[in-house]
Backbone as a printed PyTorch tensor [residue, N CA C, xyz], in Angstrom:
tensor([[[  0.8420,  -1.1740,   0.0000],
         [  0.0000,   0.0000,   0.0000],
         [  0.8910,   1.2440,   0.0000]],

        [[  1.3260,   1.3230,  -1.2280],
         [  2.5100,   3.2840,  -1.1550],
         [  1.3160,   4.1170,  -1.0130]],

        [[  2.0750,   5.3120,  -0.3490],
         [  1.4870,   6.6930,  -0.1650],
         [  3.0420,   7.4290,  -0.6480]],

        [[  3.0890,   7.8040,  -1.8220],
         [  3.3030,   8.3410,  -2.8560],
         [  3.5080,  10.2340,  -2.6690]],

        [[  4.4060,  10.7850,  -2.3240],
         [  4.1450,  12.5160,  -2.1460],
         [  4.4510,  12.6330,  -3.9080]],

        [[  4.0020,  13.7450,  -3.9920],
         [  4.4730,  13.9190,  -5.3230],
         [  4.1410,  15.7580,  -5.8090]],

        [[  5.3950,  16.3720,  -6.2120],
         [  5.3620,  17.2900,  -6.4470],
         [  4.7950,  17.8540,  -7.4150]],

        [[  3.4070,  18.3640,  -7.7500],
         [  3.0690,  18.8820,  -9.2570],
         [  2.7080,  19.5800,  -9.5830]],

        [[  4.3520,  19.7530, -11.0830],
         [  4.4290,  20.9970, -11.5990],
         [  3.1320,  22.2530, -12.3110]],

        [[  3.7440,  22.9920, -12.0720],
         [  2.6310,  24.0430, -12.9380],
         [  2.1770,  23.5230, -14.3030]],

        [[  1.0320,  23.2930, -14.8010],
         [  0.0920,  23.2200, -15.8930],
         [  0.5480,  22.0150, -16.3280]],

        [[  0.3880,  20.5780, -14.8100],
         [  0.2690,  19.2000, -14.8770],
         [ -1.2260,  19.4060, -14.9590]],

        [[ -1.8950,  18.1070, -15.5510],
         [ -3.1290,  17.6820, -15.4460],
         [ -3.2680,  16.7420, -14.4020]],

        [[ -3.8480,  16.6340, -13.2470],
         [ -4.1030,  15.6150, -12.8640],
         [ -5.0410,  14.3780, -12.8200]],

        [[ -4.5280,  14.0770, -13.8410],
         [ -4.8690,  12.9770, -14.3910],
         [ -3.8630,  11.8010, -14.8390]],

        [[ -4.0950,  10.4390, -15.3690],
         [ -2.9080,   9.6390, -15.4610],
         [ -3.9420,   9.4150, -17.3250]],

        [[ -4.8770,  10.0940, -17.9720],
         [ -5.2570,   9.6040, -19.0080],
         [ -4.5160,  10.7070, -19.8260]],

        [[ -4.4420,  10.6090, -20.9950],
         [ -3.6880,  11.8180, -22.3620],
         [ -4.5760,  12.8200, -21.9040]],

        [[ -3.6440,  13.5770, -21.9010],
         [ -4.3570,  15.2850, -22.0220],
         [ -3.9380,  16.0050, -23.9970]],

        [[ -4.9520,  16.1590, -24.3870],
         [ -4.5070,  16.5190, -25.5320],
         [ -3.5770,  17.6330, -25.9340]],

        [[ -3.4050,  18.2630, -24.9890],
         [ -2.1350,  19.5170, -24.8780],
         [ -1.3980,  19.7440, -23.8590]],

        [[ -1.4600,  19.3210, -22.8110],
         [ -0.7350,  19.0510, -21.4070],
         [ -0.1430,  17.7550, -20.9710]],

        [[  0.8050,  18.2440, -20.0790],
         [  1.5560,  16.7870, -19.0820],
         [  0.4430,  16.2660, -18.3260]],

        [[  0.5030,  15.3410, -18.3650],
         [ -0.2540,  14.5080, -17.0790],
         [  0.5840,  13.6020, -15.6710]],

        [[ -0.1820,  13.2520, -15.2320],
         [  0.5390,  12.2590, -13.9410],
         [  1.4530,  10.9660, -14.5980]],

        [[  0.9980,  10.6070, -15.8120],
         [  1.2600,   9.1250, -16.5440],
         [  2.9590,   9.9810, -16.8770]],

        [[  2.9650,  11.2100, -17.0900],
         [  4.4370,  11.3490, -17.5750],
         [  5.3200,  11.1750, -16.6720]],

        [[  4.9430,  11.4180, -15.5770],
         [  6.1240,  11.4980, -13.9070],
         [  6.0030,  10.7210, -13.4530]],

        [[  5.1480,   9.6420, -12.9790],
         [  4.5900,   8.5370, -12.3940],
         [  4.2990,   7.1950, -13.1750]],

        [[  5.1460,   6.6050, -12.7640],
         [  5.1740,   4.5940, -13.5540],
         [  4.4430,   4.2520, -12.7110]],

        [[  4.2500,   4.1870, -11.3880],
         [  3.6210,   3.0390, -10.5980],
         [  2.5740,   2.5780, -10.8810]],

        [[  1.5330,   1.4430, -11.1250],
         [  0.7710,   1.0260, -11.8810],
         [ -0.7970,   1.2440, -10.8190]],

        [[ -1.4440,   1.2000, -10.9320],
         [ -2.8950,   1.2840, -10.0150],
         [ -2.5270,   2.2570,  -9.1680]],

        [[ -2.2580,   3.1220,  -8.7580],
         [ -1.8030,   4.2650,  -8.0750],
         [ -3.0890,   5.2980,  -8.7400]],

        [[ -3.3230,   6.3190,  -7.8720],
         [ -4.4560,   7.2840,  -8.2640],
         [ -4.2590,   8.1410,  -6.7500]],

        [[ -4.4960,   9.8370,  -7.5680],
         [ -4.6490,  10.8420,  -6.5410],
         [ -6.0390,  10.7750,  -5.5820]],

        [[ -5.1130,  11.1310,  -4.4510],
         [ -6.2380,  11.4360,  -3.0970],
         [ -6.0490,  12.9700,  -3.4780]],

        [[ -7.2310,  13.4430,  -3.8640],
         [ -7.2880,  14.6570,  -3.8320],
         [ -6.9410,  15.2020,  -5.2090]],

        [[ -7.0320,  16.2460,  -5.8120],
         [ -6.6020,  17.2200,  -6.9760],
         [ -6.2980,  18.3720,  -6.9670]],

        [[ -5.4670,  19.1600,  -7.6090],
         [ -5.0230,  20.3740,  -7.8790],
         [ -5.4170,  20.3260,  -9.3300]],

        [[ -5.5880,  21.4220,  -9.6370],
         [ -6.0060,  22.3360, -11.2320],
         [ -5.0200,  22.4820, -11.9050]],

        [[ -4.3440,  22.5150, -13.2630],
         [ -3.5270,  22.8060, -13.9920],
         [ -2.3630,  24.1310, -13.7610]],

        [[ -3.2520,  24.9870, -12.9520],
         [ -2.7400,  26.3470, -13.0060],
         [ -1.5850,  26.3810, -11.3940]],

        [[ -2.3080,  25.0600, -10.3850],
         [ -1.8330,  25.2990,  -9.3190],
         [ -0.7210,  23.9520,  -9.3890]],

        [[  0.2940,  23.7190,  -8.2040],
         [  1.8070,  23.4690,  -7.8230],
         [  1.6960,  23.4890,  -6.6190]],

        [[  2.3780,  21.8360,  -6.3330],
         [  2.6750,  21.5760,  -5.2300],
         [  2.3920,  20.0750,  -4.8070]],

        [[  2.2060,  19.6740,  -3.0760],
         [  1.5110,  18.5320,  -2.9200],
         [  0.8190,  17.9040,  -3.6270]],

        [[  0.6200,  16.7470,  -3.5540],
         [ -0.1380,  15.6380,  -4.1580],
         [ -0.3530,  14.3120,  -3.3250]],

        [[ -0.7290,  13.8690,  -3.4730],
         [ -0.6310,  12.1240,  -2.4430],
         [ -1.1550,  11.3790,  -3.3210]],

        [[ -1.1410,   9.9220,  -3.5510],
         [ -1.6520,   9.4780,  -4.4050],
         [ -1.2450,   8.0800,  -3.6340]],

        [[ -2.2850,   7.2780,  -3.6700],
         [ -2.2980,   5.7660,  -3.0000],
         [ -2.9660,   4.8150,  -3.9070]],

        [[ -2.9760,   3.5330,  -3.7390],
         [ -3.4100,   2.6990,  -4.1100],
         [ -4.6920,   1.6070,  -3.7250]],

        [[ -4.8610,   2.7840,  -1.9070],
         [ -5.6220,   2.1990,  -1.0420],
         [ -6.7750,   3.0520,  -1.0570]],

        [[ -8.2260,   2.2700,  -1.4210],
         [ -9.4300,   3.1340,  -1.2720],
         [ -9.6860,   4.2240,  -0.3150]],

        [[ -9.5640,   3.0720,   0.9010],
         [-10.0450,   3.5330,   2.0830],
         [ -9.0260,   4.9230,   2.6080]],

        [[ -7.5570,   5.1970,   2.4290],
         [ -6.9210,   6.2340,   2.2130],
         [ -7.1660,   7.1060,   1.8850]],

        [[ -7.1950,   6.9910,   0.0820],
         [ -7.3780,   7.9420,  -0.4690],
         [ -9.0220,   8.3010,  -0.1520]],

        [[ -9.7920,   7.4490,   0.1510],
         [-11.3090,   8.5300,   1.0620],
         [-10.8250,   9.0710,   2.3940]],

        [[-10.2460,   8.8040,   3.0510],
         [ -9.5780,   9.5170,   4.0960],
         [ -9.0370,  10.9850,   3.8350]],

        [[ -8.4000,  10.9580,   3.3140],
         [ -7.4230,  12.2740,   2.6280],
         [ -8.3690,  12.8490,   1.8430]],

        [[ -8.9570,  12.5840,   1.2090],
         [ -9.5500,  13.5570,   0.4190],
         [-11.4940,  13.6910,   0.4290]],

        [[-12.0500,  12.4540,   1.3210],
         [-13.5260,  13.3930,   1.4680],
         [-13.5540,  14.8810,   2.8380]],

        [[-14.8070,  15.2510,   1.9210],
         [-14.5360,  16.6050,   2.8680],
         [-15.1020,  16.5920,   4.3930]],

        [[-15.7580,  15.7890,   4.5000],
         [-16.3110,  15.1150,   5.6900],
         [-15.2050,  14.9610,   6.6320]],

        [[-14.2580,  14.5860,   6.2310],
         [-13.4240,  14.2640,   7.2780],
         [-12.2620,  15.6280,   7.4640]],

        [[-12.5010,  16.5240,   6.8530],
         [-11.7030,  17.5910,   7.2430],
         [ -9.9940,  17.5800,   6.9350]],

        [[-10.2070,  16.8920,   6.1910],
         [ -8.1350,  16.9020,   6.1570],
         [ -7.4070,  18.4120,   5.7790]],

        [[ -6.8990,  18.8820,   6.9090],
         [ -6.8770,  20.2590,   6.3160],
         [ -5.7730,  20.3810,   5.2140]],

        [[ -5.4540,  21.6020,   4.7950],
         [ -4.4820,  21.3620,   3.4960],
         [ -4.4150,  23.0960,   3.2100]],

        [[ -2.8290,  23.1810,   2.9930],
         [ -2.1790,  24.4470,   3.5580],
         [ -1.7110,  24.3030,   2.3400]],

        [[ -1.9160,  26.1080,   1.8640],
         [ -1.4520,  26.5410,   0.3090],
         [ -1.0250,  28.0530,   0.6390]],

        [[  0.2150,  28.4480,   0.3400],
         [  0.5380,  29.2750,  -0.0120],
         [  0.2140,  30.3830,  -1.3590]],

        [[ -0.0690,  31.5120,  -1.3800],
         [ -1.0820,  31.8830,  -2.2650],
         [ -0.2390,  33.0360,  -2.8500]],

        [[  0.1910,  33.9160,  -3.7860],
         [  1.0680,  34.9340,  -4.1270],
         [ -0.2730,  35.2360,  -4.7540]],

        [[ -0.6060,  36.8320,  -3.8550],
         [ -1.4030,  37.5620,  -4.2030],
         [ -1.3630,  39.0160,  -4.9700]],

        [[ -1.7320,  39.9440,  -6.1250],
         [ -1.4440,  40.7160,  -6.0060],
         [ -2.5110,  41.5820,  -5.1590]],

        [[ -1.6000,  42.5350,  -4.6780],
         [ -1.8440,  43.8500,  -3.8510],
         [ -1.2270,  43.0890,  -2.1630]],

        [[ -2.0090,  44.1030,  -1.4530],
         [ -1.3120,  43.3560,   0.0810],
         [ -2.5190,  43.6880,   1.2720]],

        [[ -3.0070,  42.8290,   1.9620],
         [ -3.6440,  42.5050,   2.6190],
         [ -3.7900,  43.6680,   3.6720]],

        [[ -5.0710,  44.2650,   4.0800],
         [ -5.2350,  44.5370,   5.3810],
         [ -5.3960,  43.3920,   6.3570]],

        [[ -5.7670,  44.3170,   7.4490],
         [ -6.5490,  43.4530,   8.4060],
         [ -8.0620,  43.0670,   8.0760]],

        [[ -8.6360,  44.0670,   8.2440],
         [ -9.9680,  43.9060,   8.0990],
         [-10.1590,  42.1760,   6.3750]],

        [[ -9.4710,  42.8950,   5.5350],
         [ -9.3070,  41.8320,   4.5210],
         [ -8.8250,  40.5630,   5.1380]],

        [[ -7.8000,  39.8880,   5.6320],
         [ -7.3390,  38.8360,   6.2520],
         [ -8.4650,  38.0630,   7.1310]],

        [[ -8.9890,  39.0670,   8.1470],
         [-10.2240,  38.7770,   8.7180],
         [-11.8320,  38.2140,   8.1620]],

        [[-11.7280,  38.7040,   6.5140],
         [-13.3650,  38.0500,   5.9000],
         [-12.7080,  37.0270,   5.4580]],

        [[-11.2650,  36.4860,   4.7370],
         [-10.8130,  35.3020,   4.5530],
         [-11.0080,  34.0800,   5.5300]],

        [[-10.5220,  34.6420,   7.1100],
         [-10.6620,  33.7470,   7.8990],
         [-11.9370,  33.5260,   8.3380]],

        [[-12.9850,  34.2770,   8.0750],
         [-14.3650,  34.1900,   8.8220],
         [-15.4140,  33.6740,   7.4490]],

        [[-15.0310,  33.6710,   6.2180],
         [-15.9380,  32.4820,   5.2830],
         [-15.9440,  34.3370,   4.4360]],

        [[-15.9940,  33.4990,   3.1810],
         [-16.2750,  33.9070,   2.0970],
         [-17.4160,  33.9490,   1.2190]],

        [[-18.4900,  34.8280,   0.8130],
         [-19.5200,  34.4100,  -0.1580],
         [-18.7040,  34.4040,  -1.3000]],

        [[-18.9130,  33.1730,  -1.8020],
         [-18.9260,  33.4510,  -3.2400],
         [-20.0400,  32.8950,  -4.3890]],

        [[-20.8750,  33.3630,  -3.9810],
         [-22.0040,  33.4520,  -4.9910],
         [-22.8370,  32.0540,  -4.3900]],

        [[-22.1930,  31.0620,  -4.8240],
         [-22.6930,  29.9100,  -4.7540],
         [-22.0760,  28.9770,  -3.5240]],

        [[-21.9260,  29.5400,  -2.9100],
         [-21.6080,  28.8830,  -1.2260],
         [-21.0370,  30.1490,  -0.5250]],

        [[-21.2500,  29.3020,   0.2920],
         [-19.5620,  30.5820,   1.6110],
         [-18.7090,  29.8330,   2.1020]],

        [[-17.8380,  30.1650,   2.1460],
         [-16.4830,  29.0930,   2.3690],
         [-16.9730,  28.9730,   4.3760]],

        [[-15.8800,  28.2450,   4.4960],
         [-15.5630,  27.6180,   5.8330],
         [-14.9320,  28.3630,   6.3230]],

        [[-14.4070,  29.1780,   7.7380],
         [-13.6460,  29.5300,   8.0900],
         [-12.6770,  29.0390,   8.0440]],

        [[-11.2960,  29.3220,   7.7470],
         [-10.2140,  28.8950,   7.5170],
         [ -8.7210,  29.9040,   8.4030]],

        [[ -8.0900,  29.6480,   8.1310],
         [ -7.0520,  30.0390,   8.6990],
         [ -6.3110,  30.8340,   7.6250]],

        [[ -6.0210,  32.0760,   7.7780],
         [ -4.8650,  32.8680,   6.9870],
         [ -4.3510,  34.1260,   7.4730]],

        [[ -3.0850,  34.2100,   7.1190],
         [ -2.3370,  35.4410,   7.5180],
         [ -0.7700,  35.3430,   6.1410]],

        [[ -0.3950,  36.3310,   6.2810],
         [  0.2270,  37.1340,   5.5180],
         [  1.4840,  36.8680,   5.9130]],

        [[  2.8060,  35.8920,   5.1740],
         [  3.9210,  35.3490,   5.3160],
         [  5.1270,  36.0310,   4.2000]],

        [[  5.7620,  35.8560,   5.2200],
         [  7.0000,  36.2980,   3.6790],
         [  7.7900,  35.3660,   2.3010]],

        [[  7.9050,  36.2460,   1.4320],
         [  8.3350,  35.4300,   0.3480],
         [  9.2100,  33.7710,   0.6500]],

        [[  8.7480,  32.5660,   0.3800],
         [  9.6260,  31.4640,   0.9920],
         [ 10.5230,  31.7110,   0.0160]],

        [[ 11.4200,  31.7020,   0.5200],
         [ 13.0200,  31.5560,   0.7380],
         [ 13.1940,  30.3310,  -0.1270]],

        [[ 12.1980,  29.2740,  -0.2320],
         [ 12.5480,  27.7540,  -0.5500],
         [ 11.9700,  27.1760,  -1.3930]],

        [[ 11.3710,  27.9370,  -1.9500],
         [ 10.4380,  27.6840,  -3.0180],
         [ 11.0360,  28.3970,  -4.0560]],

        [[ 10.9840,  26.7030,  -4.6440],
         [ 11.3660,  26.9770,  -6.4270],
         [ 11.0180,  27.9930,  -7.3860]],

        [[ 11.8590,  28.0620,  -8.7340],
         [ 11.0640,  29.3140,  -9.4960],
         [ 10.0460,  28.5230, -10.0620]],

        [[  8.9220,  29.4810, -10.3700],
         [  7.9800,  28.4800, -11.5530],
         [  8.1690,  28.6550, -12.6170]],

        [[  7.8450,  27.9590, -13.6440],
         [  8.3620,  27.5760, -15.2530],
         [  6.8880,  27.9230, -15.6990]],

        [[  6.5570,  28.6180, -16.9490],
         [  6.9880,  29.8820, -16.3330],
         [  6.5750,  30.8790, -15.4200]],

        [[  7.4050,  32.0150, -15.2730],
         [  7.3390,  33.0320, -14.2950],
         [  5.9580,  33.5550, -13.8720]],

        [[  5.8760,  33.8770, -13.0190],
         [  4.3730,  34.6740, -13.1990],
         [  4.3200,  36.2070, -13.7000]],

        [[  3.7120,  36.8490, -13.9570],
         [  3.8380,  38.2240, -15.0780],
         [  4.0780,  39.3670, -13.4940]],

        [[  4.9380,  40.5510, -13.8590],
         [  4.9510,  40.8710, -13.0750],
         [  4.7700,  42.5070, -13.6950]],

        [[  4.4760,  43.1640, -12.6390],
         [  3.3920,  44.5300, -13.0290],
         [  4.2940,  45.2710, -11.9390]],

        [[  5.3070,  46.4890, -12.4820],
         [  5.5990,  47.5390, -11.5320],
         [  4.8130,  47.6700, -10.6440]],

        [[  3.4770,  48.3150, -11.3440],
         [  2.4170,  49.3510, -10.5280],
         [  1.9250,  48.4940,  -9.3810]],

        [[  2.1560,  47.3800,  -9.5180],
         [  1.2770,  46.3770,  -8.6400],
         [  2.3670,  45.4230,  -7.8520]],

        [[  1.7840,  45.8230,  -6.1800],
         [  2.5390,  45.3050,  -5.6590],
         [  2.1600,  43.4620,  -5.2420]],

        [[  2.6220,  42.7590,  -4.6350],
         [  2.4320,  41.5730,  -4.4860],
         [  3.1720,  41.1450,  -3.0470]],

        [[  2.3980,  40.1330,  -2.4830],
         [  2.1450,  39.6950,  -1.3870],
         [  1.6500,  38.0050,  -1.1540]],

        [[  2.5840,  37.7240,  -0.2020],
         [  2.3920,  35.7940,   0.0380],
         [  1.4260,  36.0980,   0.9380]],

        [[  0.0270,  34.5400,   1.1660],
         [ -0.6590,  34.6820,   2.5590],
         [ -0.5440,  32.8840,   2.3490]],

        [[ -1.0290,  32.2160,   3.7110],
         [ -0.5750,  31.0150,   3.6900],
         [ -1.5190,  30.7240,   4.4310]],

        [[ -3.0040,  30.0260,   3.4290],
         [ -4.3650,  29.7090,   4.2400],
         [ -4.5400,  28.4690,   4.2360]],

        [[ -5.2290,  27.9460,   5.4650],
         [ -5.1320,  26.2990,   5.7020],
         [ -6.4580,  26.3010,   5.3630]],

        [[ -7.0500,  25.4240,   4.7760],
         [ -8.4060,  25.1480,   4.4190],
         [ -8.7660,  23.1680,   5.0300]],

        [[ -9.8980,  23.6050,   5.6950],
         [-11.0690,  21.7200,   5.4430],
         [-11.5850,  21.7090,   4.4650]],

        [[-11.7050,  22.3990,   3.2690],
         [-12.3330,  22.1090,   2.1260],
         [-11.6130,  22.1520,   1.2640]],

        [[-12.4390,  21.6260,  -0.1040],
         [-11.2080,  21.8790,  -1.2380],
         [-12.3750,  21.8750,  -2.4550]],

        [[-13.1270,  23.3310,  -2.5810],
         [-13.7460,  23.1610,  -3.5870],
         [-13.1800,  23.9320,  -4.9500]],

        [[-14.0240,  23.0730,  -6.6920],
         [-12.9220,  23.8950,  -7.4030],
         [-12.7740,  25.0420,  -7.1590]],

        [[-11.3540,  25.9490,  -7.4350],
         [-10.7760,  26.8980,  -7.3230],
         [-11.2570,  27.7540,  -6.4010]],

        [[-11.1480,  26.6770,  -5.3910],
         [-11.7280,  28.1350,  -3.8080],
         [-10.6640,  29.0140,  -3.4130]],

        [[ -9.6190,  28.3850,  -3.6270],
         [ -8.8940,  29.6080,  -2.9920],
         [ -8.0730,  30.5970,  -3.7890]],

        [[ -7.8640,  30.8000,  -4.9510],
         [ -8.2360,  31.4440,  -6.2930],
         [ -9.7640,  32.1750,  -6.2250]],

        [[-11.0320,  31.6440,  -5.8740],
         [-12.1950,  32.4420,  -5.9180],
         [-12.1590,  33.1700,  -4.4290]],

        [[-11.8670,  32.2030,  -3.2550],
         [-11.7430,  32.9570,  -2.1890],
         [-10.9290,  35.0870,  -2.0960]],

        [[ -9.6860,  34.4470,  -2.6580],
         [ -9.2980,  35.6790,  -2.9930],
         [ -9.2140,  36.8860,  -3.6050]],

        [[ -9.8160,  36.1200,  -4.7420],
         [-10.6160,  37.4480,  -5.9390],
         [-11.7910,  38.0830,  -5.0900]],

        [[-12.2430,  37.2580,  -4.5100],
         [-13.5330,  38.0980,  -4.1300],
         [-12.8910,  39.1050,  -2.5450]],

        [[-12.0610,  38.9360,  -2.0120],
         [-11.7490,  40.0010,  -1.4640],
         [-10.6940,  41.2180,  -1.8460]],

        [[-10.3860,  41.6570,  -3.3880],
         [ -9.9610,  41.7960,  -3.7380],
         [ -8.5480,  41.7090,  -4.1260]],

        [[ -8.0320,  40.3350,  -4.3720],
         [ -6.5910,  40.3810,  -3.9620],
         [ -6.3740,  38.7510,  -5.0950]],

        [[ -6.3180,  39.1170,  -6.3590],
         [ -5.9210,  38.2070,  -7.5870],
         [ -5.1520,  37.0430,  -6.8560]],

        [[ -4.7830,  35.9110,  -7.5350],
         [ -3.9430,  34.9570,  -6.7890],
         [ -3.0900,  35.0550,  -8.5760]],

        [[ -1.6360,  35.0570,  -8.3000],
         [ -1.1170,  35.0800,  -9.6290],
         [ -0.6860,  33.7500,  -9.4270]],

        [[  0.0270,  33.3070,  -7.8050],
         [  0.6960,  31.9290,  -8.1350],
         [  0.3250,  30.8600,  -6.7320]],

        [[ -0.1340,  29.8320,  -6.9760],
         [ -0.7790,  28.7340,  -5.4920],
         [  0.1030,  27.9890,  -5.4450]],

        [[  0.3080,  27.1640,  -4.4890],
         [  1.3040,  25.7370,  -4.3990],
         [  0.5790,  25.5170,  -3.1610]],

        [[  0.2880,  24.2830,  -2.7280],
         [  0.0430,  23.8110,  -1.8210],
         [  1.0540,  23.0050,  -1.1160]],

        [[  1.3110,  23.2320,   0.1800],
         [  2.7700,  22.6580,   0.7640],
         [  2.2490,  21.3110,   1.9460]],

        [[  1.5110,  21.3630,   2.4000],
         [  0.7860,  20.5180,   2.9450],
         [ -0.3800,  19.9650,   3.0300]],

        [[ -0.5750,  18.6260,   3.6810],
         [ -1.8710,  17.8780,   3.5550],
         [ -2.1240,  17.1260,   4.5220]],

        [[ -2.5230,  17.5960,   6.1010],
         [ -2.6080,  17.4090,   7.2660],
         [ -1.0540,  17.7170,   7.7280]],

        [[ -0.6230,  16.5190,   8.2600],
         [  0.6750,  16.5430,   9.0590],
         [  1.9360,  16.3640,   7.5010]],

        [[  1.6670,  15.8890,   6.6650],
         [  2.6960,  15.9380,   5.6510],
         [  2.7750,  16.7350,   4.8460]],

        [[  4.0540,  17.4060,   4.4850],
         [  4.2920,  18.8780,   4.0840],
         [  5.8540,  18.9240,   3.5150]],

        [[  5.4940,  19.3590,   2.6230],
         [  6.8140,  19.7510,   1.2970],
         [  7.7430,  20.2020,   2.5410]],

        [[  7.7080,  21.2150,   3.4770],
         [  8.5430,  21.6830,   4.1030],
         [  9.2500,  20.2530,   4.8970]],

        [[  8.5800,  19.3320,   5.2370],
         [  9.2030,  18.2170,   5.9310],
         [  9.9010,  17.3670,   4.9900]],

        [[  9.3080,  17.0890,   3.7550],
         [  9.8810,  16.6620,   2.8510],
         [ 10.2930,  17.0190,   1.3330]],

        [[ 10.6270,  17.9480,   1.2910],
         [ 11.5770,  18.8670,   0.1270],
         [ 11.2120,  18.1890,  -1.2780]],

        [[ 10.8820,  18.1910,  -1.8640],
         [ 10.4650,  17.6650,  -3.4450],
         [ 11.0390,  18.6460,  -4.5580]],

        [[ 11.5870,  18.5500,  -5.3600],
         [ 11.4260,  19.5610,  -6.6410],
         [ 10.0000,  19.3090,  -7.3060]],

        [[  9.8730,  20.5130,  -8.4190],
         [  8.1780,  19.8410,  -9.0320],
         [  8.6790,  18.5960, -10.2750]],

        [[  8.1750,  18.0080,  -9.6070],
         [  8.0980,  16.2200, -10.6180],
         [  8.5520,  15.3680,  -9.8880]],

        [[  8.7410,  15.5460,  -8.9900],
         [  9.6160,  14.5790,  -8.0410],
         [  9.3340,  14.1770,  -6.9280]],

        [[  8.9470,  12.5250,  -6.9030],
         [  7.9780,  11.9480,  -5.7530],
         [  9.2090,  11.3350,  -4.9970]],

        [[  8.4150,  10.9760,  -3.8640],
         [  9.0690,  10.2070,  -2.8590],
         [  7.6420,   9.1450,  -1.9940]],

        [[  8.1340,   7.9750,  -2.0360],
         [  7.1640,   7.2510,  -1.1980],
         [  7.5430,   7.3130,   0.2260]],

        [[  6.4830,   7.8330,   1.2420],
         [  6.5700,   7.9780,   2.4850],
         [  6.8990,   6.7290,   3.6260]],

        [[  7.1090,   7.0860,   4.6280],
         [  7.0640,   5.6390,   5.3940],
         [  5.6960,   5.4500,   6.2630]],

        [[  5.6090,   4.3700,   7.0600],
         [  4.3370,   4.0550,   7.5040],
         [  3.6680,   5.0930,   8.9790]],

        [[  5.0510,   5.5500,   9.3970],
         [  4.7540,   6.5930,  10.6900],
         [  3.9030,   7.7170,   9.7060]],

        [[  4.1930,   8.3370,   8.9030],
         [  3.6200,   9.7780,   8.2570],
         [  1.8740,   8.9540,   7.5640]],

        [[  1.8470,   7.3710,   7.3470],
         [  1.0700,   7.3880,   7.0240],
         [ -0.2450,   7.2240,   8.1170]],

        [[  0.6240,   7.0860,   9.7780],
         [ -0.6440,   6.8660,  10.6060],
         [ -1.1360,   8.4810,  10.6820]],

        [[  0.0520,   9.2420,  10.6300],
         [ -0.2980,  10.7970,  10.7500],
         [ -1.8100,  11.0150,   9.9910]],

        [[ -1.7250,  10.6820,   9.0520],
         [ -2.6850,  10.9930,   7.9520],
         [ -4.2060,  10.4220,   8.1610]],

        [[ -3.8860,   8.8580,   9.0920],
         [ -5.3590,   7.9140,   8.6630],
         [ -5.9780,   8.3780,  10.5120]],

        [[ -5.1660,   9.3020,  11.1780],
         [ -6.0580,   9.6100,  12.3890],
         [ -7.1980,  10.5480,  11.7350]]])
């Protein structure tokens, strides 16, 4: 039963079927019956998990069970308070309101790779990291979370997924590592 970290790059598909114009999982990943707990969007970088075990990958990734999951967000403009505060207290966005979540305003990591490519960068406009932990993971909530308080997301990566986290285990983007069985009880509490 691997539990699989896996770093993925900007404008991967996650998917293991042909993408007719994009990389997919099938290009970085041989292991055979393997499939993501959870998804990221083409546009976003970072974590991944991917198991072979049902009952896991429903662990990790229904929302019922809350697995929280921490993304670093490069926003343009820069956060008040009052702004930081409707992030953490739920979001309308049209068609739900988010969950309260956790966020505040971090400095540029130091440790994080460049992305391929760059993100566009605008004199006039300044830019700003915030680093929000979410129990949910609906499409592009935290991309919609942030537009709607005015504050674009140019670049996401997600660094963690409960207790396991790029910062504990260093990945470049494309580059997995299978975990050991201690990080995997972390995960199935």
């Amino acid at each position: 039963m691997p539990l699989i970290l896996f770093n993925k790059p900007f404008q991967v598909m996650c998917q293991f079927s042909a993408h007719p114009s994009r990389p997919t999982l099938a290009d970085y990943i041989k292991i055979p019956d393997i499939y993501p707990a959870g998804r990221l969007d083409a546009d976003s970088e970072g974590l991944l998990l991917l198991t072979d075990d049902g009952q896991l990958q429903h662990n990790i990734s229904h929302p019922a069970l809350k697995q929280p999951k921490t993304y670093l967000a490069q926003v343009e403009g820069i956060p008040d308070k009052p702004t930081l505060a409707r992030l953490r207290g739920g979001v309308d966005l049209g068609d739900f309101v988010t969950l309260p979540c956790q966020a505040h305003m971090v400095e540029t990591p130091d440790w994080l790779w460049p992305r391929d490519p760059p993100i566009r960068e605008r004199l006039d406009k300044p830019t700003s990291w915030l680093a929000l932990t979410l129990t949910e993971g609906k499409n592009r909530q935290v991309r919609r979370m942030t537009a709607a308080v005015g504050l674009p997301t140019l670049r996401l990566v997600r660094v963690a997924i409960g207790q396991v986290s790029l910062h504990s285990h260093p990945l470049w983007p494309g580059d997995m590592l299978e975990i050991d069985p201690d990080e995997l009880s972390k995960l199935q509490k």
